[in-house]
VOGU-3710 file (C-alpha; in Angstrom, 3 decimals, decimal comma):
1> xxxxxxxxxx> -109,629/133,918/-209,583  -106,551/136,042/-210,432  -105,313/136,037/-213,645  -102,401/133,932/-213,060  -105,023/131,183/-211,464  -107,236/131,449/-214,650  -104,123/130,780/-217,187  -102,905/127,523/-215,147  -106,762/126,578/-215,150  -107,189/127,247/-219,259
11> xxxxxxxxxx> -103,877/125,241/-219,686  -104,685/122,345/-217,522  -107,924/121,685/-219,432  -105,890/122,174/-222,645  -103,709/119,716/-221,505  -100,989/121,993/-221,795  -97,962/123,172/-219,684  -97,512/127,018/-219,242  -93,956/128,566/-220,400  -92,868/131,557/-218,391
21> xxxxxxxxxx> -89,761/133,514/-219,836  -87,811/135,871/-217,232  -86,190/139,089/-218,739  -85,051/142,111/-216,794  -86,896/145,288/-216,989  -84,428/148,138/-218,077  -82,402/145,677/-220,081  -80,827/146,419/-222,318  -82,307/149,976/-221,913  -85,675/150,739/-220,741
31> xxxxxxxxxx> -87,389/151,438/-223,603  -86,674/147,618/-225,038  -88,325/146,206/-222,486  -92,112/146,472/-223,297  -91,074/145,511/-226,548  -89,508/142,924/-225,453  -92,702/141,587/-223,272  -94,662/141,486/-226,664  -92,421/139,242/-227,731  -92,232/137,046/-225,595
41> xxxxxxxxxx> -95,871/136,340/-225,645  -95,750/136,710/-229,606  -93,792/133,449/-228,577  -95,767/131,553/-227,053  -95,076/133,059/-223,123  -98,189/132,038/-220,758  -96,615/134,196/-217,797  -94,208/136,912/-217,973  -91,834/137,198/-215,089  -90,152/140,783/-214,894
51> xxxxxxxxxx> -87,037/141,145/-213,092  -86,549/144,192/-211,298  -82,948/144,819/-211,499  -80,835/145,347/-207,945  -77,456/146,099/-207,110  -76,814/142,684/-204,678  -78,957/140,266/-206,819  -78,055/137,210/-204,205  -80,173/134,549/-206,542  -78,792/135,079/-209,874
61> xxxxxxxxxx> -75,435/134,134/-211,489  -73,309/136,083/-213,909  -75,931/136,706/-217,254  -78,615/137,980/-214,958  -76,254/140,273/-212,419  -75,180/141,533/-215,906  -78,408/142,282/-216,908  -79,224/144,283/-213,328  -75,820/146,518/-213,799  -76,851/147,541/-217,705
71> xxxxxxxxxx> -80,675/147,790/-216,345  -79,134/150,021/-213,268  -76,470/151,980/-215,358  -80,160/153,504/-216,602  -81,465/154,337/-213,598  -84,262/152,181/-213,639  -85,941/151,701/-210,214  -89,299/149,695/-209,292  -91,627/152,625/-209,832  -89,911/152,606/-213,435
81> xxxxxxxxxx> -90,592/148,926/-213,675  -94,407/149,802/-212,512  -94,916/152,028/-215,132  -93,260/149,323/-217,774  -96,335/146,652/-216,808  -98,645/149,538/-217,153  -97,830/150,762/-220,571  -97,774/146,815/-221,167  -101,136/146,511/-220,253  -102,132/149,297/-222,430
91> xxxxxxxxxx> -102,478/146,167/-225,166  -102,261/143,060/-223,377  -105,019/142,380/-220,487  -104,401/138,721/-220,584  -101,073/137,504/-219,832  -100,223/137,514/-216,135  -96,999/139,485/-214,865  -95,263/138,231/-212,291  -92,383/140,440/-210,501  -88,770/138,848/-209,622
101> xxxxxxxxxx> -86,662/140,248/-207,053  -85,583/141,588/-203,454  -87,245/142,833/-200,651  -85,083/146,018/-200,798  -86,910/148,076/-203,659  -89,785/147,100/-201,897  -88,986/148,106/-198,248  -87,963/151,460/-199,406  -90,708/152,040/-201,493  -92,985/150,974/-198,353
111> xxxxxxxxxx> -95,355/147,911/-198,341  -98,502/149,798/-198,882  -97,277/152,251/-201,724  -95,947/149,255/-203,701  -99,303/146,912/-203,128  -101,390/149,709/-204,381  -98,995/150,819/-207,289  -98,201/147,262/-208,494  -102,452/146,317/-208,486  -102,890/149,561/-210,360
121> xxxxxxxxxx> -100,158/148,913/-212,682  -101,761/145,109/-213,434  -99,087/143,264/-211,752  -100,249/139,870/-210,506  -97,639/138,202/-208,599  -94,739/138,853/-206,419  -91,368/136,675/-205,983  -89,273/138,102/-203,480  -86,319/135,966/-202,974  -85,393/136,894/-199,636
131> xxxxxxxxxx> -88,661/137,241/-198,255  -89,079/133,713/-196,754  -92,714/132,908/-195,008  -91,920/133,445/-191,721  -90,805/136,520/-192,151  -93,220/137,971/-195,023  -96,508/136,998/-193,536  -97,697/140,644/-193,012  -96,334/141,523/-196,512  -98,251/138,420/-197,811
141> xxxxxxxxxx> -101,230/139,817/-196,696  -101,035/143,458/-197,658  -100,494/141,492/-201,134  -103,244/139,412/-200,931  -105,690/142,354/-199,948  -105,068/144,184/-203,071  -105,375/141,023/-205,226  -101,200/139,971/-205,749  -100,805/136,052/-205,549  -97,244/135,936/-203,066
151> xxxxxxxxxx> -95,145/133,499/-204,599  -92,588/131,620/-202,987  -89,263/129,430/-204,286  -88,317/125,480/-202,973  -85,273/124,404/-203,420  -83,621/120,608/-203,561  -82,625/120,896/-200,000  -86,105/122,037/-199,233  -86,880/119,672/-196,352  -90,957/117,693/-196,414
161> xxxxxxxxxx> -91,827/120,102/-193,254  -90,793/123,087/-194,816  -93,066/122,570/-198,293  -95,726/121,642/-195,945  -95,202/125,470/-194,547  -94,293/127,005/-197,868  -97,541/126,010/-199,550  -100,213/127,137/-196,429  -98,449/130,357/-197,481  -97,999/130,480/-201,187
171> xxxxxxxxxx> -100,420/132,201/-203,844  -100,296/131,579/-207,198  -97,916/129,198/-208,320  -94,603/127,615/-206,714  -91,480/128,138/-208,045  -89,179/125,067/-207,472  -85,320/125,487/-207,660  -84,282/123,203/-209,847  -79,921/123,076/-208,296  -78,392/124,062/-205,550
181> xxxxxxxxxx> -76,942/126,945/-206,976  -77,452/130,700/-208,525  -79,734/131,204/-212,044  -77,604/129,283/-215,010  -75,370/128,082/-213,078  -75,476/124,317/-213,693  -76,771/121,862/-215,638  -80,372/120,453/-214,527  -80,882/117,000/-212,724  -83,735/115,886/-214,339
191> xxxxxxxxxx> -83,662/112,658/-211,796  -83,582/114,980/-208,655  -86,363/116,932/-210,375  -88,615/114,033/-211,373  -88,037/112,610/-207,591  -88,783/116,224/-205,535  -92,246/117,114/-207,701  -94,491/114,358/-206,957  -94,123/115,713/-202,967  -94,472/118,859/-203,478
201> xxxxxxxxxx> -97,596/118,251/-205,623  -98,898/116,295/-202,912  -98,146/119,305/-200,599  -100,135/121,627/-202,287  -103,089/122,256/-205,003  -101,554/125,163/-206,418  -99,161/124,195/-209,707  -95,777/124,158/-209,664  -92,905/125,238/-211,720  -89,351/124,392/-212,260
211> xxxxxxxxxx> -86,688/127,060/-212,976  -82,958/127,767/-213,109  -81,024/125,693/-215,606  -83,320/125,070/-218,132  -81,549/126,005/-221,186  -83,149/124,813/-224,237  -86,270/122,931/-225,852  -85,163/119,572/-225,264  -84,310/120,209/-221,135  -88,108/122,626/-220,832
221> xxxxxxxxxx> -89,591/119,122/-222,740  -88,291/117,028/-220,248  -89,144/119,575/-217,131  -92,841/120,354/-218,251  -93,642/116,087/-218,404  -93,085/116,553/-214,227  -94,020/120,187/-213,750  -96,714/122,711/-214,420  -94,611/125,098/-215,712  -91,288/125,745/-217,192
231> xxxxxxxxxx> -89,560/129,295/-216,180  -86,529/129,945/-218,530  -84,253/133,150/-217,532  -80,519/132,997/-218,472  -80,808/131,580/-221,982  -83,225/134,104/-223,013  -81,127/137,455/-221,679  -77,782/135,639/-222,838  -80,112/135,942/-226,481  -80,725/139,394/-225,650
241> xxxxxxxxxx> -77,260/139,883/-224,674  -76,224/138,422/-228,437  -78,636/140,435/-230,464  -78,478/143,633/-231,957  -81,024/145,971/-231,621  -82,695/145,244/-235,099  -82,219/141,385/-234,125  -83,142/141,715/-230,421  -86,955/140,873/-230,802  -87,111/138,583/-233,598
251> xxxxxxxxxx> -84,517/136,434/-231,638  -86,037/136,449/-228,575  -89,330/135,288/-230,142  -87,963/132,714/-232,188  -85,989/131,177/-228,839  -89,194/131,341/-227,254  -91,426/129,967/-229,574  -88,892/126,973/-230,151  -89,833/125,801/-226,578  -92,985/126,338/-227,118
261> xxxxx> -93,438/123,837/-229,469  -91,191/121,759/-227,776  -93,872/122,140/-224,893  -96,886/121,360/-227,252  -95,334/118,350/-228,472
//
């Protein structure tokens, strides 16, 4: 069982839902970011999702583009970001890191190079947004042999067939979109959300979490009664965004830990 398998399994028979914070790697500068991943599982994080920042990021809206350009303006690459969840590692074997982004970074760096590098680095899981299944299924394989769960996003216009599909495919976890729209871009629709679980549930044994537009511990509350897991991205780099660097990590905990307890309760 991968590690991402064995933390849904400990929280299920804890009766708890896991919390998985998004930040960038690289942002704002690359030596804040394994800092940064401390932090957030000082928290309360279950599952760390690392962006890896990209010049066209077609999925996110405004915070997060912002938070690829500073991330960028630095140079950092996804080698850089593979050496981030190694040094990470160094003193955290436990919490599962999941990788956010585009098939780009990957393509260039080659399929192979990056399955090998990112297993040897302790990544866990891959989300490539524009990797869809029908046209990742070698990639999803070269990720499976070296022991990456592929993980795959629904959205509300996600038709029954498609889920069916989706989940033969999917490793992991599934990340459900919770708008039709770009990261923080709207406010959630709890009702939509409540309606579109329950099928994709009965799609699928693997858990299922709910992302974009959850913006505070009241909204991840209401998400995590329906879902498996609550992923929170914008409202955590718009706190980095706010900080200072003597603030940055104390504020990023507290945020975090504040839906944690939300979660718990």
């Amino acid at each position: 069982m991968s590690r991402i398998g064995h933390t849904f399994s400990q929280l299920k028979s804890q009766g708890r839902k896991a919390l998985i914070p998004f930040i960038t790697a690289g942002d704002p500068a690359p030596a804040n970011t394994v800092p940064l991943m401390h932090a957030l599982v000082a928290g309360g994080a279950d599952i760390l999702e690392l962006g890896v920042p990209f010049s066209d990021p077609m999925a996110d809206g405004p915070t997060i583009q912002r938070a690829s350009e500073r991330a960028l303006k630095h140079g950092v690459g996804l080698r850089d970001v593979l050496g981030m969840v190694s040094e990470f590692r160094q003193t955290n074997a436990a919490t599962p890191v999941v990788l956010m982004g585009y098939a780009n970074p990957i393509e260039a760096m080659g399929w192979d190079d990056f399955c090998a590098a990112a297993a040897a680095a302790g990544v866990d899981g891959v989300l490539t947004v524009d990797y869809p299944p029908e046209e990742s299924g070698e990639f999803a394989g070269k990720c499976a042999a070296a022991g990456l769960d592929n993980i795959y996003l629904l959205a509300p216009t996600t038709s029954a067939a498609r889920v069916a599909a989706v989940a033969t495919h999917a490793r992991g976890f599934i990340y459900y979109v919770s708008l039709k729209g770009v990261t923080g871009a709207a406010t959630i629709d709890m009702t939509e959300v409540a309606r579109r679980l329950p099928e994709i549930h009965a799609a699928t044994g693997l858990p299922v979490g709910v992302g974009f537009g959850i913006r505070d511990a009241e909204t991840a509350r209401q998400v995590a009664a329906v879902a498996d897991a609550v992923v929170i991205g914008s409202r955590i780099v718009q706190e980095i965004e706010a900080s200072t660097p003597e603030t940055m990590l104390d504020n990023v905990k507290t945020f975090v830990a504040g839906v944690r307890a939300a979660l718990d309760n």
